[in-house]
C-alpha positions as CSV (number, residue, x, y, z in Angstrom):
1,X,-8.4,21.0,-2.2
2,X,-8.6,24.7,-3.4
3,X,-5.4,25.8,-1.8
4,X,-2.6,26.3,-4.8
5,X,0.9,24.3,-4.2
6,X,3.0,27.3,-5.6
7,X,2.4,30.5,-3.9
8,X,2.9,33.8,-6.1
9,X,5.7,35.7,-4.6
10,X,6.1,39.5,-4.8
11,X,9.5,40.3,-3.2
12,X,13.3,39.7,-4.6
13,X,12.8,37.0,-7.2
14,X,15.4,34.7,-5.5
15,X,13.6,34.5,-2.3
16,X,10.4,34.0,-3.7
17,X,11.6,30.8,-5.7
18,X,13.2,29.5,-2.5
19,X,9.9,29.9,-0.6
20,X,7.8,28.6,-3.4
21,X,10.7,25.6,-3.4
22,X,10.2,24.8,0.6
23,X,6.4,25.2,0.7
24,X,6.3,22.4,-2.6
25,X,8.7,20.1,-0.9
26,X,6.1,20.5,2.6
27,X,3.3,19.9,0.5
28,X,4.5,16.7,-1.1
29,X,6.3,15.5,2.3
30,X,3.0,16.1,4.0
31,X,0.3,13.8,0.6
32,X,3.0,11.4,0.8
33,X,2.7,10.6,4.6
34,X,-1.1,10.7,4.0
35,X,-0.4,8.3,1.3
36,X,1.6,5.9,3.2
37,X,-0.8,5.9,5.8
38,X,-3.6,4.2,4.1
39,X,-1.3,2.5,1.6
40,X,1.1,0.6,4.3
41,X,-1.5,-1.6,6.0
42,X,-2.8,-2.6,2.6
43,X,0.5,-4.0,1.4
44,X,1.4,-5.3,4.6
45,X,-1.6,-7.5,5.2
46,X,-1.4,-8.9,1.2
47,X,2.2,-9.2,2.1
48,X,1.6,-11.4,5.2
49,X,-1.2,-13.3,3.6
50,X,0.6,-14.8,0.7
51,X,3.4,-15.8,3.2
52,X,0.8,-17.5,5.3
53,X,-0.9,-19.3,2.1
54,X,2.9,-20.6,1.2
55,X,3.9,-21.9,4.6
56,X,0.4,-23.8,5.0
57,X,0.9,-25.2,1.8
58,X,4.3,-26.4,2.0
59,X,3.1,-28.1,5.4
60,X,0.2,-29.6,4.1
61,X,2.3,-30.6,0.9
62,X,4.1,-32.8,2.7
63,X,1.6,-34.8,4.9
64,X,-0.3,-35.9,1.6
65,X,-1.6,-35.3,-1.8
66,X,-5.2,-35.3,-1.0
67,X,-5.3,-32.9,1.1
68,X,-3.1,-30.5,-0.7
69,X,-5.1,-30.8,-3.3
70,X,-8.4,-29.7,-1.0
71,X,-6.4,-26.8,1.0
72,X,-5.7,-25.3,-2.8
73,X,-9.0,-25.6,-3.6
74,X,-10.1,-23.9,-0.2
75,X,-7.8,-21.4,0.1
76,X,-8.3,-20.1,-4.1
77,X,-12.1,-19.3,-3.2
78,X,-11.8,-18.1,0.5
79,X,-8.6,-16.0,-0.3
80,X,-10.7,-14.5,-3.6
81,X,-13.5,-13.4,-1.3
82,X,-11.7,-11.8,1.0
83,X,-9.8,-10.3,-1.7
84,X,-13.6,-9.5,-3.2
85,X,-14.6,-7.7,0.3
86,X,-11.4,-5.7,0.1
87,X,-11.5,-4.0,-2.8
């Protein structure tokens, strides 16, 4: 957290920018894999979970009315608590 992302060069001005250039583009390579690494199973499962609450819906749409009406009433305050524990 303390190290800087530009390092001060002292040599031919030319190098220096090109070092200072490469290290930057590691450092930002290297937070955005971090990044991606929480981030990606995040979006995947809210992803996947709205695709599953569509498909179930569409199923249970077309058996009847009644129970469309109790899966959407289900599935508002099941999928908020989860969504609750989540966050």
């Amino acid at each position: 957290m303390e190290e800087r992302l530009l390092r001060e060069g002292s040599d031919a001005e030319g190098q220096s920018n090109n070092r200072e250039s490469i290290y930057l583009r590691t450092k930002v390579w290297s937070e955005v894999n971090k990044m991606w690494r929480i981030a990606l199973p995040s979006s995947l499962f809210r992803m996947t979970s709205f695709g599953s609450i569509i498909v179930a819906q569409a199923f249970i749409g077309h058996s009847s009315e009644l129970g469309l009406a109790a899966y959407a009433l289900l599935q508002s305050t099941f999928i908020r608590f989860l969504y609750g524990l989540m966050v």
